[in-house]
C-alpha positions in Angstrom: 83.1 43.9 32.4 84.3 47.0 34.3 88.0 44.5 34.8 88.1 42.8 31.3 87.9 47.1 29.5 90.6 47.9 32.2 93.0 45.4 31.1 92.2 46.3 27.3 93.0 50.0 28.4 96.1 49.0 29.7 97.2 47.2 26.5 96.3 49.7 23.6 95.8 52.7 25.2 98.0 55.4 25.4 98.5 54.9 29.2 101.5 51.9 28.5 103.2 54.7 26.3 103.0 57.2 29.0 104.3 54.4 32.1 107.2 53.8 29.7 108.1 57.5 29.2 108.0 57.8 33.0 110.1 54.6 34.0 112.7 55.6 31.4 112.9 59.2 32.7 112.8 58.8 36.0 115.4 55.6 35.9 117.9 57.7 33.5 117.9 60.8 36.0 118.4 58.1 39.3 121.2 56.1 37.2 123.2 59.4 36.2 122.7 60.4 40.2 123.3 57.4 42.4 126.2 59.3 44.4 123.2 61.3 46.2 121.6 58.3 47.3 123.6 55.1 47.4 123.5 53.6 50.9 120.8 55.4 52.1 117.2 55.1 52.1 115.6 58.2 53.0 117.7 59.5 50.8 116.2 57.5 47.8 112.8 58.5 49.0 114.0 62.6 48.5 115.2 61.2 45.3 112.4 60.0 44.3 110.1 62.6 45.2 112.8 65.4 43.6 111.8 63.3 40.6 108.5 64.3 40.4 109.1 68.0 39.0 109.9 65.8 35.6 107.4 62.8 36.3 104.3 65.1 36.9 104.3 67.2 34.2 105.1 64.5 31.5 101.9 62.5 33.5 100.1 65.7 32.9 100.8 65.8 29.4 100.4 61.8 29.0 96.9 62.4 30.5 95.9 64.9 27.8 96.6 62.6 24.9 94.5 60.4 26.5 91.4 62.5 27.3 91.6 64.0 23.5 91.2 60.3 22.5 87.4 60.4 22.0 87.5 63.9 19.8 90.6 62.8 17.5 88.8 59.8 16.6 85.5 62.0 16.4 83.4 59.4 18.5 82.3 61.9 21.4 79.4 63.0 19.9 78.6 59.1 19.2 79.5 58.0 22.8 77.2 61.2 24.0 73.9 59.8 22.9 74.6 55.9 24.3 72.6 56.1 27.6 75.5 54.8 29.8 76.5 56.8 32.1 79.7 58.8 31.0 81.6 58.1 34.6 81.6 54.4 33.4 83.0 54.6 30.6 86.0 57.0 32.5 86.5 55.2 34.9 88.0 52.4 33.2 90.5 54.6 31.3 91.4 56.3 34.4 92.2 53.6 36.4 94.0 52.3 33.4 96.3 55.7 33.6 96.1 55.4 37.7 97.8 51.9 36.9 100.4 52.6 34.9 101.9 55.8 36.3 102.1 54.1 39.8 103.5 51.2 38.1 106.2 53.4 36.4 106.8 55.1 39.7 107.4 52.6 41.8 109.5 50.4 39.5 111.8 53.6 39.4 112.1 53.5 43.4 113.5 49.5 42.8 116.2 50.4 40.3 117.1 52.8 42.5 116.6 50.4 45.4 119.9 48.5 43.6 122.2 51.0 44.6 121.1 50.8 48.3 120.7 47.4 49.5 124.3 46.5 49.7 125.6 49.1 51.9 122.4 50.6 53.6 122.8 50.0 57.3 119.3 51.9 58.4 116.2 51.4 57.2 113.7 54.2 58.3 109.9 53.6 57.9 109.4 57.0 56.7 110.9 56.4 53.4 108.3 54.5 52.9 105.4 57.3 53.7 107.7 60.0 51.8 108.0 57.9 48.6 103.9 56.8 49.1 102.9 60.1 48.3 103.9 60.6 45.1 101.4 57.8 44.0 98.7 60.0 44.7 100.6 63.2 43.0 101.1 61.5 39.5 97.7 60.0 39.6 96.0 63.1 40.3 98.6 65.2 37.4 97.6 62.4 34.9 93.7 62.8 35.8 93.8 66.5 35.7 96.1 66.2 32.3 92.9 63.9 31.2 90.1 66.3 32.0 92.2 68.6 30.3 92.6 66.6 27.2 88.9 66.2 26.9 88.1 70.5 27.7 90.6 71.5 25.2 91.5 68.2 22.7 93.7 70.3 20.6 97.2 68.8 19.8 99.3 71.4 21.5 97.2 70.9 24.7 99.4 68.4 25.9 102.9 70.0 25.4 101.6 73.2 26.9 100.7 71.6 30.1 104.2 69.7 30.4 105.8 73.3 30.2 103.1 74.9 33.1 103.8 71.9 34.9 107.2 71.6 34.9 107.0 75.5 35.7 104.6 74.8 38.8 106.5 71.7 40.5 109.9 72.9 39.1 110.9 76.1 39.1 109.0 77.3 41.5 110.0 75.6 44.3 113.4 76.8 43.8 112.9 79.8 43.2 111.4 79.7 46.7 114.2 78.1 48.3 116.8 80.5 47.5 118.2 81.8 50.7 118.7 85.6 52.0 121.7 87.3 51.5 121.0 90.9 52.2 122.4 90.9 55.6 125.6 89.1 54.7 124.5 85.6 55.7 122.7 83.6 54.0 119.8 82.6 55.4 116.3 80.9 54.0 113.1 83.2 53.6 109.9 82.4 55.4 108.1 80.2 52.7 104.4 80.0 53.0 103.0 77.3 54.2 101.8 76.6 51.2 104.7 76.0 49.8 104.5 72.4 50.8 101.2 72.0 48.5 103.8 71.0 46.0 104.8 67.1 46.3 109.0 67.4 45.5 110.9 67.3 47.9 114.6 68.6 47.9 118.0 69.0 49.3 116.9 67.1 52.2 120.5 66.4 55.0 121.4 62.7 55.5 120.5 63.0 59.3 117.5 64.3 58.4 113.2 62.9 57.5 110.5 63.7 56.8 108.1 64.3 59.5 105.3 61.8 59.4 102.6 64.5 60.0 103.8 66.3 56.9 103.2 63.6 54.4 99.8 62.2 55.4 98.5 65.8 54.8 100.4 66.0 51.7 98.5 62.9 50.9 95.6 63.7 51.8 95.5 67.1 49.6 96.8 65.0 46.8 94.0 62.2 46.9 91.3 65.4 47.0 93.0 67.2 44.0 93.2 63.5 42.6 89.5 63.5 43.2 88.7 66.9 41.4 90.0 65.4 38.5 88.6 62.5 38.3 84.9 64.0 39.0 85.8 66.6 35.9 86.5 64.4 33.7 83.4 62.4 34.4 81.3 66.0 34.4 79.2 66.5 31.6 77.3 69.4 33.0 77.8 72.5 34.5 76.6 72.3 38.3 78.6 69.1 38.2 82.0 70.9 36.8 81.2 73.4 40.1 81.0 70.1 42.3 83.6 68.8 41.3 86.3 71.2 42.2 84.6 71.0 45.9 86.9 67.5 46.8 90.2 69.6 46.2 88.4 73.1 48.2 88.3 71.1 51.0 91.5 68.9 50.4 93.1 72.4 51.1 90.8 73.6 53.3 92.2 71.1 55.9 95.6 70.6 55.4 96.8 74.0 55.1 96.2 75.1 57.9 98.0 72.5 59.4 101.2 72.1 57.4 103.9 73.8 58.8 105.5 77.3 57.4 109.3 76.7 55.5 108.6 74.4 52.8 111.0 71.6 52.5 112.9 72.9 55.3 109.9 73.1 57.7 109.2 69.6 56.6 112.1 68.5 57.9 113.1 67.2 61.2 116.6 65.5 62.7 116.0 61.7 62.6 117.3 60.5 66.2 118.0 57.5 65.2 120.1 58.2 62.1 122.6 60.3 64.4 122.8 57.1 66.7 126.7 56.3 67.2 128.1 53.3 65.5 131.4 51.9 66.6 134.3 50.2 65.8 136.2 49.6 68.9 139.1 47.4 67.8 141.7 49.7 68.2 140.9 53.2 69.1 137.1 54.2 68.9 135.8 55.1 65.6 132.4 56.4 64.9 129.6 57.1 62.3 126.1 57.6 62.4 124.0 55.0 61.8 122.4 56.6 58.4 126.2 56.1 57.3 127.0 52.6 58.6 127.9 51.6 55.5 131.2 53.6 55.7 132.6 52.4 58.4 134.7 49.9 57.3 136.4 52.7 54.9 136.8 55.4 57.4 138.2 53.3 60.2 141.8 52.8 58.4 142.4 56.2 58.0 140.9 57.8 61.2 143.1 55.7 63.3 146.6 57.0 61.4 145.2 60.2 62.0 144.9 59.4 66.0 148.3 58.0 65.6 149.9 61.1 64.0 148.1 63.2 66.9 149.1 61.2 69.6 152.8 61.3 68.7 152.7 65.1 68.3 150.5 66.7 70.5 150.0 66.7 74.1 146.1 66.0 75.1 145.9 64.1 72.0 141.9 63.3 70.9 142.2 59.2 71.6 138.5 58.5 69.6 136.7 59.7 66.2 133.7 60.2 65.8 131.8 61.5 62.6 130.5 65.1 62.8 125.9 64.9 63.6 126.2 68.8 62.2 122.8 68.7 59.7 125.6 69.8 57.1 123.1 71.7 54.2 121.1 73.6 57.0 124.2 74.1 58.8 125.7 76.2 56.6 122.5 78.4 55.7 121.5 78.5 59.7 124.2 78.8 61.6 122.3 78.5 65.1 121.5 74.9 64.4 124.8 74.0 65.2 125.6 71.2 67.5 127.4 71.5 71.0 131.1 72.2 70.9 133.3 69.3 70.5 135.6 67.9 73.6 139.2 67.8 73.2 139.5 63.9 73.3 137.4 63.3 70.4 138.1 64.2 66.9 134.9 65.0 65.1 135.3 64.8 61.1 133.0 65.6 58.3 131.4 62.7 56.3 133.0 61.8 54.0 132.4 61.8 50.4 130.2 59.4 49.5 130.8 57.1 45.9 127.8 55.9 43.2 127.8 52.5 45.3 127.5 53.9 48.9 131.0 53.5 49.8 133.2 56.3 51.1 135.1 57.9 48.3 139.2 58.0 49.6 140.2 57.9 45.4 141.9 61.3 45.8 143.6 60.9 49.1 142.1 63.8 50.5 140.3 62.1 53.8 143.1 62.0 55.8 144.4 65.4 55.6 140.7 66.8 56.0 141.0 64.6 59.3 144.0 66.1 60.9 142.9 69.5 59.9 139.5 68.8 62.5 142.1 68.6 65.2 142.0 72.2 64.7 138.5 72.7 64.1 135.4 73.2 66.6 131.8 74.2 65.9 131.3 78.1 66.7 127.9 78.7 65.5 128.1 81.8 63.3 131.6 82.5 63.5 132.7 83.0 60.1 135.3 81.0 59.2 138.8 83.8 58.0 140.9 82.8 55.1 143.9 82.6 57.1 142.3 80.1 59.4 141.3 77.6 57.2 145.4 77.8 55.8 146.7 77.2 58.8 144.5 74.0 59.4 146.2 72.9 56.1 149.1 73.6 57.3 148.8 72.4 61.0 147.6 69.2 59.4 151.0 69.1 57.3 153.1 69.1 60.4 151.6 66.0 61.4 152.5 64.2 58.9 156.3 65.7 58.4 155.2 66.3 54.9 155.0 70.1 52.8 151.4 70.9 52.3 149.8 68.6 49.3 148.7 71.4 46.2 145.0 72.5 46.9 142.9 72.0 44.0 142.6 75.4 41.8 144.8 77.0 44.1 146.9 79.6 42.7 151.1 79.5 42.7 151.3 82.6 44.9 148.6 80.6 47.7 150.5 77.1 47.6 153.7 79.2 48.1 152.3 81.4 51.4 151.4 77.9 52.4 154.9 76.6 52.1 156.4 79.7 53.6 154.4 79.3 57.2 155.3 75.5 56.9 158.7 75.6 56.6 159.3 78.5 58.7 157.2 76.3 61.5 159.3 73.3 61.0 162.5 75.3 61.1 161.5 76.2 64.7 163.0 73.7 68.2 161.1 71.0 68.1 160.0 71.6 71.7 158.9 74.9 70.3 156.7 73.7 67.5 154.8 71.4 69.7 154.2 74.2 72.3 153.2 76.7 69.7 151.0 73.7 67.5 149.4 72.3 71.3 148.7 76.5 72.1 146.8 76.7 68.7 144.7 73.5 69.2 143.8 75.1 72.4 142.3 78.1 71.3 140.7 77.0 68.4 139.0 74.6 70.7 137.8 77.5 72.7 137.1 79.3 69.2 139.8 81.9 69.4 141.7 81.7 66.5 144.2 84.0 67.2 147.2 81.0 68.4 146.4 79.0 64.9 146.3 82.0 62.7 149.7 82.9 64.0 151.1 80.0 62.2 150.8 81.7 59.1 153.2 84.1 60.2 157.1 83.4 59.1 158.2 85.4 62.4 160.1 83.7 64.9 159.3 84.5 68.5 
């Protein structure tokens, strides 16, 4: 009986409406942002979690309209007097709701799923945990939402909770990952623990998961809150509203005290398997890591010409590449997690940009000079990084190809000409004495003194 009002829930009910409004949300926002996922799974499991500061609080409000059902229709009174229970005649919408929101989810996670198949070349079993839990999170919005309905079945119940919840999961997460600046690096504040109550999940590095621990508790507060709601909207009376909030008391009661301080980034953890090497040794070595083994094939072209311009220039030449295992978005706002410095025989690059269909995007001819500038580039930890450096990478990177530097994007007429100046007043040097001066600056700036490769911006002649 319990099977045969499910299945008529699932047709006429308002729960089919609200799985449509999900899959079509959540499928529009993955389509219009495949570049941030193509290729790589974990990746589409961040995605899909990010998604939930839309998907949760249009469950929430798709829950509402469905626990106001029974007053709009002015049958609760009726249904009050039956003697059947009221959790069994709940439960069957509920499930139907439970259904169709997990339906919706994870048919999102297989459109997305399209753009990562063909070049994925890592598969880690955490995406699956990370993506799991928001299963429990959009059940537990949509039964909260439901309860809701049903406490306050007024119209503008349900558009009122989208806006709380959108500010909940949304905003405030972000608000909370804004980094530090008052000391003149950015850094990240100390989030509370608490932080990671919240199921999104964002800005998470390629090289980077989810650590397992992490998502089991998230889970297991989830299926507790999902609980609460459930248990409130079968409550009729008041000692059983107070028992019902007891499920998501203790949900928090456990896993908060063991859920790590950060948020997101605290969460997070370098996957040692996604920063394993993989190599192309037909020709000179050329290496990516393994979450990026789809772009190997791309890179390998234009990382040899840049070992062949080196080697025909410069003395100690680097004779492999290998791509950079820097966790680039932590990097930058942590300076100390920097990796080792980089040995003079191996050119370490950046990954490259990465296109809507996991391949590496070379369109704008810009990979290859951002390769011979790393001949001239070494990790430093928080050594900031001087104007005048970063121009004479550029124009380091122009001597090796014989070529005036390219025009910088939004550059202004006065910086593309101080660029040309120190590149033709390099090249107008002896030959000998352009390789001694361009071998000196690769030298320091390999033992992070920047003093040699700044010096080519100056037009003086020794």
């Amino acid at each position: 009986m319990t099977g045969r009002v499910l299945r008529i829930e699932l047709r006429r009910s308002a729960a089919l409406g609200t799985a449509l409004l999900l899959l079509v949300t959540g499928a529009a926002l993955l389509l219009s942002s495949t570049q941030f996922f193509a290729g790589r799974w974990m990746q589409l499991a961040v995605m899909a979690r990010s998604l939930l500061m839309v998907l949760l609080p249009l469950a929430l409000a798709g829950g509402a309209w469905m626990g106001r059902r029974d007053a709009r229709h002015r049958v609760d009174e009726l249904f009050a007097s039956t003697v059947r229970p009221r959790w069994q005649r709940v439960v069957p919408t509920a499930g139907a709701l439970a259904v169709s929101v997990t339906t919706a989810y994870l048919l999102t996670f297989l459109v997305g799923a399209g753009w990562v198949v063909p070049t994925a070349g890592y598969f880690p079993f955490a995406a699956i945990v990370v993506t799991a839990v928001g299963i429990p999170a959009l059940v537990a919005a949509g039964w909260l939402g439901m309860a809701a309905g049903r406490a306050v079945p007024r119209v503008i119940t349900a558009p009122v909770l989208a806006v709380v919840g959108f500010a909940l999961v949304g905003l405030v997460p972000e608000l909370a990952m804004a980094p530090d600046t008052s000391t003149g690096i950015a850094r990240f504040r100390a989030e509370p623990a608490a932080m990671l109550l919240l199921p999104t999940i964002n800005s998470l590095d390629d090289f980077q998961t989810v650590m397992t621990r992490v998502s089991l508790l998230q889970a297991l507060w989830l299926v507790a809150l999902a609980a609460t709601g459930l248990l409130l909207l079968g409550a009729v009376r008041r000692h059983a509203i107070a028992l019902a909030v007891l499920p998501a008391v203790l949900g928090v009661a456990v896993a908060l005290p063991l859920l790590p301080v950060g948020g997101a980034r605290g969460a997070a953890a370098v996957d040692p398997v996604a920063i394993e090497l993989v190599c192309d040794n037909d020709g000179p070595q050329v290496c990516v890591r393994r979450a990026h083994a789809g772009l190997l094939p791309d890179v390998v072209g234009p990382a040899r010409q840049a070992l062949g311009l080196m080697a025909a220039k410069l003395p100690n030449a680097p004779v492999r590449a290998v791509e950079t295992e820097r966790v680039t978005f932590w990097a930058m706002l942590e300076p100390d997690l920097a990796p080792p410095r980089n040995s003079a025989d191996t050119l370490v690059f950046d990954t490259p940009t990465i296109d809507s269909f996991g391949h590496a995007d070379l369109s704008g001819d810009y990979f290859l000079p951002s390769l011979l500038e790393a001949a001239w580039r070494q990790e430093c930890g928080d050594q900031p990084i001087l104007g005048d450096v970063y121009r004479a990478r550029i124009v380091a990177a122009a001597w090796l190809t014989g070529q005036p530097p390219a025009p910088q994007p939004g550059w202004a007429p006065e910086e593309m000409a101080l660029l040309e100046s120190a590149y033709q007043a390099l090249v107008s040097l002896p030959e000998a004495e352009q390789r001694r001066r361009m071998a000196a600056a690769r030298e320091g700036a390999l033992a992070c003194r920047d003093d040699e490769l700044m010096a080519i911006m100056s037009a003086d002649r020794p």
